[in-house]
C-alpha positions in Angstrom: 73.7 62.2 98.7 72.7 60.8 101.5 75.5 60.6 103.4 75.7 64.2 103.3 72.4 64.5 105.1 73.6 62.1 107.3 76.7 64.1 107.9 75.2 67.4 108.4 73.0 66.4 111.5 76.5 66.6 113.0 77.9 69.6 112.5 79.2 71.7 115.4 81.1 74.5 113.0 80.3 76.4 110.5 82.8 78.3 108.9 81.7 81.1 106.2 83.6 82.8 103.1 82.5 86.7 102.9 82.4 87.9 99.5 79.1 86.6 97.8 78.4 84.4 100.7 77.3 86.2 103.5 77.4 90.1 101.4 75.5 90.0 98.2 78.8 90.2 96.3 77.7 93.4 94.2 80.3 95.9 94.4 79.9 99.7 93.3 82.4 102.3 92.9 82.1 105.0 96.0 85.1 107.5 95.3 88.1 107.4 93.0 91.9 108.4 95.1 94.5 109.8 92.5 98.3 110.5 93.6 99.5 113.9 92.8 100.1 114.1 88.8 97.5 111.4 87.9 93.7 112.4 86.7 91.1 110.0 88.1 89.8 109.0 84.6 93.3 107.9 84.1 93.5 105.8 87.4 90.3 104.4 86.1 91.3 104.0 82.9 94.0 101.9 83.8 92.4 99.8 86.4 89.6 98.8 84.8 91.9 98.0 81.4 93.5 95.6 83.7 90.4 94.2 85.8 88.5 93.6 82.7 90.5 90.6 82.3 89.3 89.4 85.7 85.8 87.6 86.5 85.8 88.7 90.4 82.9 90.7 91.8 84.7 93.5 92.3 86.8 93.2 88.9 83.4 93.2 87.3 82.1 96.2 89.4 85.0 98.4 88.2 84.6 97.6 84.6 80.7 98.6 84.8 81.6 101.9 86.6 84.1 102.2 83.9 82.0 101.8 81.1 78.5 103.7 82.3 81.5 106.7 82.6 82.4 106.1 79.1 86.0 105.4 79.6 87.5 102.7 76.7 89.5 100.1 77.8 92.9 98.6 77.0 92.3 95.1 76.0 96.3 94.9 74.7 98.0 94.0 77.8 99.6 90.8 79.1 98.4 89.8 82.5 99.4 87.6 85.7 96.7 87.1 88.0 98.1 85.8 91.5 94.8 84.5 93.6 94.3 86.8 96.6 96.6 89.6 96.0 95.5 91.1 92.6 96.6 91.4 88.9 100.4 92.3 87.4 100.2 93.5 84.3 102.3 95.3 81.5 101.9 98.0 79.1 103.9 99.9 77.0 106.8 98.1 78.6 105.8 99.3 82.2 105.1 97.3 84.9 101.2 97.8 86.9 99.8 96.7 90.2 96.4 96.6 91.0 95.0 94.5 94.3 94.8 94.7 97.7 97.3 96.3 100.1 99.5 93.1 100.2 100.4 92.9 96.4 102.1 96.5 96.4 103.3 95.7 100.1 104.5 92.2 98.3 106.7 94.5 95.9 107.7 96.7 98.4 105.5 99.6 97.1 104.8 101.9 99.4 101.5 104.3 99.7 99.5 106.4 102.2 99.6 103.5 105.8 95.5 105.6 106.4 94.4 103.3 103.5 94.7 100.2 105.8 92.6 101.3 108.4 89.5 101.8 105.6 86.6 100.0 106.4 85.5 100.0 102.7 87.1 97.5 100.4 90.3 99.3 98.4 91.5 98.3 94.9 95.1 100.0 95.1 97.4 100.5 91.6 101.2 101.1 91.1 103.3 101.8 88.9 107.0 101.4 88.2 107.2 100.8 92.0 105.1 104.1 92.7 101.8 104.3 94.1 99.1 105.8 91.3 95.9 105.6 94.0 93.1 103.5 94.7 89.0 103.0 93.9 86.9 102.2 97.2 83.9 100.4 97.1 81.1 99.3 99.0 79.0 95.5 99.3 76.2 95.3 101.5 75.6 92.2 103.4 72.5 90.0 101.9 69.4 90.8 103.3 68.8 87.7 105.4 72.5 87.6 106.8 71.8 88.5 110.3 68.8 85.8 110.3 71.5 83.5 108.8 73.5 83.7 112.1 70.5 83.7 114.8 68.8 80.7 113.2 72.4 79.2 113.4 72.8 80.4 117.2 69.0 78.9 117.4 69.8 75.3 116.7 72.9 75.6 119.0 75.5 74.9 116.8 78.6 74.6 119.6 81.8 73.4 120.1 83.7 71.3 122.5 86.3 72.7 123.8 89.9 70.6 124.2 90.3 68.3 127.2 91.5 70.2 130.1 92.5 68.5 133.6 91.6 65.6 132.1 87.9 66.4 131.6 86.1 67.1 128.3 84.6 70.8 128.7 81.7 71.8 126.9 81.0 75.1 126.2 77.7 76.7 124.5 79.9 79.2 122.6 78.8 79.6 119.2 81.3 78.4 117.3 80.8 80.4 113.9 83.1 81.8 112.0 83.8 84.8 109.3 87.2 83.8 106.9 88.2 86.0 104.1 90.7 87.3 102.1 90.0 91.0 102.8 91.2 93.8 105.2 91.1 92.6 108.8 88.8 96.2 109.2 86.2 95.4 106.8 86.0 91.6 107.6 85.6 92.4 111.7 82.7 95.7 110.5 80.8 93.0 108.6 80.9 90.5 111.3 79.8 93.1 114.2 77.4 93.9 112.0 75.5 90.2 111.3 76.3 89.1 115.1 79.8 86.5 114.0 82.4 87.2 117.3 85.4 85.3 115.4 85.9 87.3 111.8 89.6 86.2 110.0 90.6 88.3 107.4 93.8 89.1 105.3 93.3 85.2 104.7 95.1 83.8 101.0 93.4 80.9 100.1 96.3 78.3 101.4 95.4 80.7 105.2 92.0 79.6 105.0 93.2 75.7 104.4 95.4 76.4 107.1 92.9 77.4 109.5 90.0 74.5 108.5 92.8 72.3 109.3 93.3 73.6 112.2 89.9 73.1 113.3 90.2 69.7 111.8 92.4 69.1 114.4 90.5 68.6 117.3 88.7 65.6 116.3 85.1 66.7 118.4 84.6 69.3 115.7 82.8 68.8 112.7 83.1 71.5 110.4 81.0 72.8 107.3 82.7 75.6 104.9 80.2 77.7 103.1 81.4 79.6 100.2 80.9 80.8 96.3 84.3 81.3 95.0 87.0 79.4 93.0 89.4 80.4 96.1 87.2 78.4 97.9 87.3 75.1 96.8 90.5 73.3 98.8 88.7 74.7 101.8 85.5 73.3 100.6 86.5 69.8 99.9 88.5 69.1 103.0 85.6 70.9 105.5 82.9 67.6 106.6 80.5 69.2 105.0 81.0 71.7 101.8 78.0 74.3 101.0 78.7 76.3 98.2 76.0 79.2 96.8 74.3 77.8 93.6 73.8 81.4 92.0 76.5 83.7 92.3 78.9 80.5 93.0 81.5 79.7 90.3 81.4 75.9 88.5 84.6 74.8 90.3 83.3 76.1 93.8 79.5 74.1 92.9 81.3 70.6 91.5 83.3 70.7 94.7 80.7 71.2 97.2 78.8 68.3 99.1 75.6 71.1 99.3 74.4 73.5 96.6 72.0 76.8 98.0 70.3 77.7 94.4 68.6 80.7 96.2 72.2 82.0 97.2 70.2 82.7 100.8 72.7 82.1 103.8 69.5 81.4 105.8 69.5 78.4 104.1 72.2 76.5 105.5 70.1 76.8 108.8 67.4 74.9 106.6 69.9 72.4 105.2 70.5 71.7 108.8 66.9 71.1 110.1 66.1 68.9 107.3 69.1 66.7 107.8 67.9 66.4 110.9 64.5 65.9 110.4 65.2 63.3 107.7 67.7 61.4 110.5 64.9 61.2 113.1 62.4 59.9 110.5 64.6 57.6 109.2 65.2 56.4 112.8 61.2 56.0 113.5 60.9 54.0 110.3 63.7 51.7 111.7 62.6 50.8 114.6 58.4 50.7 113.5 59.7 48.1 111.0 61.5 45.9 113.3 59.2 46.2 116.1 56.6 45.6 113.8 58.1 42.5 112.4 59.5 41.1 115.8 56.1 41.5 117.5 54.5 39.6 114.2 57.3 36.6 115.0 56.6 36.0 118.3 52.6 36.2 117.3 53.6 33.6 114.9 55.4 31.3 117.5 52.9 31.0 119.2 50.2 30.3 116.7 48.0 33.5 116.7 49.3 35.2 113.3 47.7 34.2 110.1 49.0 35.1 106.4 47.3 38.5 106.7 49.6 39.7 109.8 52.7 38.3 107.7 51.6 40.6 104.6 51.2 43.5 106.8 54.6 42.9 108.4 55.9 43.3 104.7 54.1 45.3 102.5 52.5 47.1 105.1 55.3 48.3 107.4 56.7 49.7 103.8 53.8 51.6 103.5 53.7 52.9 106.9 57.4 53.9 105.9 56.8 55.9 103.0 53.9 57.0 104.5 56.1 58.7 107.3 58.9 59.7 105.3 56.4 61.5 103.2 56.3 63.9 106.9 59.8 66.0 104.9 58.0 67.6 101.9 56.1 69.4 105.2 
């Protein structure tokens, strides 16, 4: 809508989700960790059974390592899913975790503290309160994520910092930001890597509402979310400005977004911006040709020297001359 174009000519944040967003979101399976009296096809057994019943990226990932290794899943087993920690399920009567660090620290399971120093993202599993072992795999970030951020940097998107002594202080930091709910390691290795200073990770999805709202707090910032996921959309619809990545992106995280990227390029936000921009000055010069077109035509009239021809140009005309202009975008 228009509006939105309007709106994203004035945007001084820009927030991104991780997962999908700024990485390509395609997960595969580097090494397999099993405790002491577990095989590894049984640890991947058993988490696959249970991630099969999941539609995350890395849920997906496991269950396509599993099958290319031939391994048959358990589809028998009754599941509760709890958004950013991982999955509970049961079978034959026992209890298993599988997630991220949090949902075994959550149930006070314990396991080896080295795993949260990993700089690859961890899929963990429990049982019966004791720690089975864990998958590790890798996501690459999308090819143009680095161009992403410097075309960003390029247009200076900035903030203004608070009022101090009384005096608004602006500073040409780039104010773009990396929030996600993975380890604080892999979020801060990804965002060294693409050129982001301020990375959050360990974020649930209410953290990352807490934080938007944060930055919602100082009224000079205007702030647009960029993300794929269904974790993403209460972060999406309160940003200014919600981009959401038209490919990979779930239907909840696409209806709630003000902006849809079909080509799932983060470059393109960059692009979103520009035309928004281009589209505002445009509409500006159309603005002020037609008036000054029609006010010079008026005083021409007054005084006697416009005919009937001048009066059609003033109308028809000047809307030509418009569309003419406007026609400048598809460029």
């Amino acid at each position: 809508g228009g509006n939105y174009l309007d709106a994203i000519t004035q945007i001084n944040t820009v927030v991104f989700d991780k997962t999908g967003t700024l990485t390509q979101g395609v997960f595969s399976v580097q090494a397999i960790s099993a405790a002491e009296g577990v095989s590894q096809k049984e640890l991947l057994q058993l988490i696959a059974s249970i991630e099969s019943f999941s539609n995350h990226p890395i849920a997906k990932a496991i269950v396509k390592y599993a099958e290319e290794q031939s391994i048959s899943l358990n589809s028998s087993l009754k599941i509760t899913e709890f958004a950013g920690y991982g999955i509970k399920a049961v079978t034959n009567g026992k209890e298993v975790y599988v997630g991220n660090a949090r949902l075994l620290s959550k149930y006070g399971i314990s396991f080896p503290y080295e795993i949260s120093d990993m700089t690859e993202t961890i899929v963990l599993c429990a049982m019966e309160n004791k720690y089975l072992g864990y998958l590790s795999l890798a996501d690459t970030p999308k090819p143009d994520a680095v161009q992403a951020i410097r075309e960003l940097k390029d247009l200076n998107i900035n903030n203004i910092q608070n009022i101090v002594n009384d005096r608004i202080m602006f500073c040409n930091i780039n104010n773009i930001q990396i929030l996600s709910g993975d380890k604080q390691t892999i979020v801060s290795n990804l965002a060294e890597k693409i050129g982001v200073t301020q990375a959050f990770g360990d974020l649930l999805p209410e953290g990352k509402v807490a934080h938007l709202e944060q930055l919602k707090a100082n009224s000079e910032n205007r702030v647009a979310f960029v993300g794929d996921g269904i974790n993403d959309t209460p972060v999406l619809a309160l940003s200014d400005v919600g981009i959401a990545m038209g490919g990979l992106g779930c239907d909840a995280a696409i209806e709630t977004a003000d902006v849809v990227i079909q080509t799932d390029q983060p470059s393109k936000v960059a692009e979103a911006i520009k035309i928004g921009k281009q589209t505002h000055r445009i509409v500006w010069q159309n603005i002020s040709m037609a008036f000054g077109v029609k006010l010079l035509v008026l005083l021409l009239g007054a005084g006697g020297m416009a005919t009937m021809w001048e009066a059609i140009f003033a109308d028809v005309g000047v809307a030509l001359l418009a569309i003419f202009n406007a026609m400048r975008i598809q460029k």
